[in-house]
C-alpha positions as CSV (number, residue, x, y, z in Angstrom):
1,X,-24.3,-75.8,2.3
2,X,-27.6,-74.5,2.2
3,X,-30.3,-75.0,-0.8
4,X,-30.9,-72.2,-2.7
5,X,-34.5,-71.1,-1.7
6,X,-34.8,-68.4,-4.5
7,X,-33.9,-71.1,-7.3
8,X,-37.7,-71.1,-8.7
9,X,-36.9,-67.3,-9.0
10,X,-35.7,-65.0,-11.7
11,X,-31.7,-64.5,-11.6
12,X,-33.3,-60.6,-11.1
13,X,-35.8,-61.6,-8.5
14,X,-33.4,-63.4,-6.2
15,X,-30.8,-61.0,-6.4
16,X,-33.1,-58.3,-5.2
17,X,-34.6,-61.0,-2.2
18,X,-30.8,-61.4,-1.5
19,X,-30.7,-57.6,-1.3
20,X,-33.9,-57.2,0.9
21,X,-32.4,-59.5,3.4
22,X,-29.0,-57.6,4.2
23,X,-31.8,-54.6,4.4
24,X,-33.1,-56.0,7.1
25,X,-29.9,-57.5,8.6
26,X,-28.2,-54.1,8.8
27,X,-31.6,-51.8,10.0
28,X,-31.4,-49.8,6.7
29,X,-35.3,-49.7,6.2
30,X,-35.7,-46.1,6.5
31,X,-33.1,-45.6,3.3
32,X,-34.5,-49.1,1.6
33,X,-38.1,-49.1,2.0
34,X,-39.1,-53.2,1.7
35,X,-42.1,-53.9,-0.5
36,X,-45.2,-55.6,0.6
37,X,-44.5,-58.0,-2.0
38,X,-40.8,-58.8,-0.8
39,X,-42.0,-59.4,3.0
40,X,-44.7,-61.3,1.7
41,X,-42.5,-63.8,0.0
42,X,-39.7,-63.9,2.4
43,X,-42.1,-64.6,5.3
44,X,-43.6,-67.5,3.2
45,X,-40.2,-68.7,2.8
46,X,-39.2,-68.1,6.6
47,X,-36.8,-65.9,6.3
48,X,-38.0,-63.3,8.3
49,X,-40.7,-62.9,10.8
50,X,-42.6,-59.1,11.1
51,X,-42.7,-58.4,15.1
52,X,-43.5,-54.7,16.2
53,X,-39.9,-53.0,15.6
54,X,-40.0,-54.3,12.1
55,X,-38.9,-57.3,10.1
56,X,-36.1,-59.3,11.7
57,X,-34.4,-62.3,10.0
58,X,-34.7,-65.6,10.9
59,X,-32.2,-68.3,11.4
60,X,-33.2,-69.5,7.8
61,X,-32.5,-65.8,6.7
62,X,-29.5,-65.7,8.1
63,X,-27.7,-69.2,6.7
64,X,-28.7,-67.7,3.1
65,X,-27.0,-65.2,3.9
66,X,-24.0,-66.3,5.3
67,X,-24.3,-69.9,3.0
């Protein structure tokens, strides 16, 4: 089982990381903008990586996701 990365984090804060991240997973950027803020912090946690089509999840992204 994985650690939970967002457990420094509001309950509210998380949720909405946790949110951000299936965003990204399923391409829905154009409907669900991502913050500055939210790529900020999920690159600093490795989560995602920004290439030129956009943010992409890493492998770290995706065990949260699927942990």
């Amino acid at each position: 089982m994985v650690d939970n990365p967002f457990a420094e984090l509001s309950l509210e804060r998380a949720i909405g990381l946790r949110w951000t991240l299936r965003d990204i997973q399923a391409r829905r950027l154009k409907m669900s903008p991502v913050s500055d803020e939210d790529l900020r912090v999920l690159t600093e946690f490795g989560m995602i990586e920004v290439r030129d089509e956009g943010p992409v999840l890493t492998e770290a992204g995706t065990a949260v996701l699927n942990g």
